[in-house]
C-alpha positions, 0 to 999 in steps of 0.5 A: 693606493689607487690614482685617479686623473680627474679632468675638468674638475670643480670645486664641488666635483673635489668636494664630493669625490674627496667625501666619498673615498674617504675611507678609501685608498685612492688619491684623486689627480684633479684636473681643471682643464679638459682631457683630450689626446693632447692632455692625456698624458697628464694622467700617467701613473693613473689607473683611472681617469674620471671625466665629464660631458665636455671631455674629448675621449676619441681615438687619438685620446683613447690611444695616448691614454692606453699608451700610459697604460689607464685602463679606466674611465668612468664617466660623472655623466650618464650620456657618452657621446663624447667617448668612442666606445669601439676605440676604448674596447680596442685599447682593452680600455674599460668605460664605466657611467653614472646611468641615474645620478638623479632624474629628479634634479633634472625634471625639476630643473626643466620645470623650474625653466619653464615657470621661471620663464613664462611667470618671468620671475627673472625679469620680476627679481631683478626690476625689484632689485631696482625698486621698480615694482611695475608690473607691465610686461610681466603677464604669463599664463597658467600651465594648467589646461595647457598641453604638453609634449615630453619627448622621451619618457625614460626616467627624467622624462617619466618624473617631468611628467608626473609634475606637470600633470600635478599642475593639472596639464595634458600631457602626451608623450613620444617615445620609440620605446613607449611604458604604456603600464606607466602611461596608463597609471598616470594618465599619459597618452603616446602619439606620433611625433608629428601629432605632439609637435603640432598638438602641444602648447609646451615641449620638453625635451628628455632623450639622449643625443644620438645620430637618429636625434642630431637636431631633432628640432630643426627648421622643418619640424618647428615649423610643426610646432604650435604657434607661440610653443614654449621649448625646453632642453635640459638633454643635449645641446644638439638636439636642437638646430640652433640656427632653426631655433634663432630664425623661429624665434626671430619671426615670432614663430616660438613664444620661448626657449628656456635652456640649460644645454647648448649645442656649442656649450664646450669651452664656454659652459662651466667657465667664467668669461664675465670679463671676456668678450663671447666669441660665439655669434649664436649664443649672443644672439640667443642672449639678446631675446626677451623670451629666452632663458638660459641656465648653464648646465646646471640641471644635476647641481644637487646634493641628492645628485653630486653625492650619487655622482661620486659613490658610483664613480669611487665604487666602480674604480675600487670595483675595477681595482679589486677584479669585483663586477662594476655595479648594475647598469654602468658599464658601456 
């Protein structure tokens, strides 16, 4: 029998890992709180842990997870930001991911931010709730004509692009690793990223956090953005500089931000604090605007991507458990 420590676990995360080793003998440990070095040792006795994208898989982790002789994590993610990779090689520590749960999910979920924001559906829902069917306040505008700017064209951004050109807008694209067979087919165009800032009516962000893409957006480069630009973020919270993106908003600067990441999301996203008072100065903030919207990290809560979440995880720990190769692309 394989165990498993299953950390900062939810109800469709046991849900769907249950199903998919069902006909297998591992037994999931699950775990509501979050793995860090002080609750790692709630994983002892466990070959595996199973984390998530607000885990704390540092040294100091990775050393308490080594000490009780884990040799496992897999990631129900794709970014692994939060693990020190060269510290889990050190303690002999395996790290596995799920590099491509699916890209539809998220690129339908950036589209539908934008739709739901600039149409202001949610605005619209809930006035008829009330009975109010006013219309004032309402008014949007086509996304057909208008230029958009995907920034990072792996396999979400590649998706996200071919919607929006089904809207019948301009898309170009930035990428340091341009698919210019793709770009071609599609009718996509690379440029420089100064040029897709000052160019685009909409941005859409879809590239991983890594240091040379820490608050990618920021005071100096949306300064560069087209006045009354609309943003989108379903990658990382810290792509963005938070404080940048409140000022640009605060003097009109930027037409609406529409978010399902947040630079500070750990210990808020995924929890319930509808009775609590929220701690975080800048997210109320980001609250209060009319013409921002904000979703919770929801972008991968599909059937499609839960399922494939929890095959590739149950199949790489019966991989490791049985000396077989991790599947294709998942081992980092």
């Amino acid at each position: 029998m394989i165990e498993v420590a299953v950390y900062d676990s939810k109800p469709y995360d046991r849900d769907y890992l249950c199903r998919a080793a069902s006909s297998h003998d591992i037994t999931w440990r699950f775990h509501e709180f979050r793995l860090s070095s002080e609750t790692a040792l709630a994983a002892k006795g466990a070959q595996a842990v199973c984390v998530f994208v607000n885990d704390q898989v540092d040294r100091a982790c990775l050393d308490a997870l080594a000490a009780i002789e884990v040799k496992l994590i897999t990631l129900r993610c794709a970014g692994h930001n939060n693990v020190d990779l060269l510290a889990a090689r050190e303690n002999g520590i395996t790290v596995v991911r799920v590099p491509a749960y699916s890209p539809h999910a998220v690129a339908e979920h950036a589209v539908g931010l934008l739709l739901t924001l600039n149409r202001k559906i949610h605005r619209a829902y809930s006035r008829v709730r009330e009975l109010n069917f006013s219309l004032n306040g309402l008014v949007g505008f086509d996304i057909h004509g208008k230029t958009i700017g995907i920034i990072g064209t792996g396999k979400i951004g590649r998706i996200a692009t071919q919607i929006f050109r089904g809207f019948g807008a301009n898309v170009m694209a930035h990428d340091p690793f341009p698919a210019l067979d793709w770009a071609a087919e599609h009718g996509i165009y690379y440029t420089d990223f100064d040029t897709l800032l000052a160019a685009s009516d909409i941005l859409s962000l879809h590239l991983p956090l890594m240091p040379d893409t820490l608050h990618l957006l920021n005071s100096k480069t949306l300064a560069q953005t087209k006045p009354g630009v609309f943003i989108v973020n379903t990658s990382r919270g810290k792509l963005i500089d938070t404080t940048a993106l409140i000022a640009a908003l605060k003097s009109g600067h930027i037409g609406g931000v529409a978010l399902d990441v947040y630079e500070e999301e750990e210990g808020i996203f995924f929890q319930d604090l509808s009775g609590q008072v929220l701690l975080d100065d800048e997210l109320s903030h980001l609250l209060v605007f009319p013409n921002v919207l904000i979703t919770a990290h929801q972008a991968f809560l599909t059937h499609e991507a839960l399922s494939e979440i929890a095959r590739v995880t149950t199949m790489n720990i019966l991989a490791q458990a049985t000396n077989q190769p991790f599947l294709k692309g998942t081992e980092l």
